[in-house]
C-alpha positions in Angstrom: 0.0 0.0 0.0 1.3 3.2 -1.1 1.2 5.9 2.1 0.5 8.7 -0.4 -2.8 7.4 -0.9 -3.6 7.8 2.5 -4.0 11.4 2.7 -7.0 12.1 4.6 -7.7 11.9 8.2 -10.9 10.1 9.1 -13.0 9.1 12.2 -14.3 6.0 12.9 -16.7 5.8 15.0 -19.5 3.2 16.9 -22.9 3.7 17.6 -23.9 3.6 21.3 -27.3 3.2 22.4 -29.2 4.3 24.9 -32.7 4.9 26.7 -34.3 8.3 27.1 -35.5 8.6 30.8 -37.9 11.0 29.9 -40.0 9.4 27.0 -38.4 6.0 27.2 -37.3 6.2 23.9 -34.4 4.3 22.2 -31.6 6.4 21.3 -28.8 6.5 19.1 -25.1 8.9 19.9 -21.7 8.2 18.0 -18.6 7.7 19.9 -15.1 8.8 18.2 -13.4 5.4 18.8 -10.0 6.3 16.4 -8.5 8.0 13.6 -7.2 6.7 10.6 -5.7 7.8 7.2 -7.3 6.4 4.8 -8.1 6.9 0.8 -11.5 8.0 -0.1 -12.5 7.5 -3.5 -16.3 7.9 -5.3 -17.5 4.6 -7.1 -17.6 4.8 -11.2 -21.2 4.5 -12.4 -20.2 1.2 -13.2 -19.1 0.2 -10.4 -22.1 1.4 -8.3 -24.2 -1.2 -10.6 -21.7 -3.9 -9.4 -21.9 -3.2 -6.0 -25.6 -2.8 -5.8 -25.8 -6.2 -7.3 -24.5 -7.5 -4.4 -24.9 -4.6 -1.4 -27.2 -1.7 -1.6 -25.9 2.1 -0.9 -22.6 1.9 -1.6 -21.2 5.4 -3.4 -17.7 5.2 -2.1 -14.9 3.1 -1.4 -12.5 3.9 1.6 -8.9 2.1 1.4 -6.8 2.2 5.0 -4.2 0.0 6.4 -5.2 -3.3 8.2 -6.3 -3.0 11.4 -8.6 -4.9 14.1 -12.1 -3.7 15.0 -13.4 -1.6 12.1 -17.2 -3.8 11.0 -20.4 -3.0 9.5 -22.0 -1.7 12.6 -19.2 1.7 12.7 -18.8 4.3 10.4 -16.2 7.4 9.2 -16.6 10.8 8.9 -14.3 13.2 7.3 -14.8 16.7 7.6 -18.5 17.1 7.6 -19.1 14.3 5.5 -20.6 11.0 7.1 -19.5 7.3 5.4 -21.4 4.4 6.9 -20.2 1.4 6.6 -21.7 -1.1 4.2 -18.9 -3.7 3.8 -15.2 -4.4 5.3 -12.6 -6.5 2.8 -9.3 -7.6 4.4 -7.7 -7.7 0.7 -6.3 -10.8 0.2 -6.9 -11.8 3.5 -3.0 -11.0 4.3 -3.8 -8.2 7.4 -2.4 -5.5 5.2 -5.1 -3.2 3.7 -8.9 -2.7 4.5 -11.3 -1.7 1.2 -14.6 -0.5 2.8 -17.5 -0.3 1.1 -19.6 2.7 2.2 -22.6 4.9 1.9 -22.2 8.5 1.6 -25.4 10.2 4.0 -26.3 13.3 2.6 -28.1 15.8 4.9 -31.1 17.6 3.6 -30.3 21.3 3.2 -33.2 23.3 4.7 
């Protein structure tokens, strides 16, 4: 893996849920867990079509050095932007370099 690539500086983070005490309802709050350089690269139209066939949602595809821990239930953000995690490839299966598969979430501008 090339360290050039790896030019951004992104947060992973989990979800943590919880139980409001006043209206008992379930609730959600991310939790910066790490960050990471990593690569993040938009799919080809092509590519989207590939990856739908298989997993839905997934715009972009987010290339890092192999580490423990990162799964399907986390997600990145980088600057404002918010990637969640659709997929997580250990490539080659040789603990080198993750490829995740991720869903850019827009937010609604009001």
């Amino acid at each position: 893996m090339e360290a050039g690539r790896l030019r951004k500086l992104a947060t992973y983070q989990i979800p943590q849920r919880s139980r409001n005490p006043v209206t008992n309802e379930q609730q959600e709050t991310w939790i910066d867990m790490a960050e990471y350089r990593v690569s993040i690269e938009p799919l080809r139209a092509a590519e989207i079509l590939k990856a739908k066939s298989v997993q839905e949602n997934v715009t972009h595809r987010i290339n890092m050095r192999y580490t423990t821990g990162i799964t399907a239930d986390g997600r990145f953000t980088y600057d404002s932007r918010i990637f969640d995690i659709v997929g997580v490839i250990n490539i080659e299966e040789r603990n080198i370099e993750l490829q995740i598969l991720a869903n850019e979430i827009v937010k609604a501008v009001p």
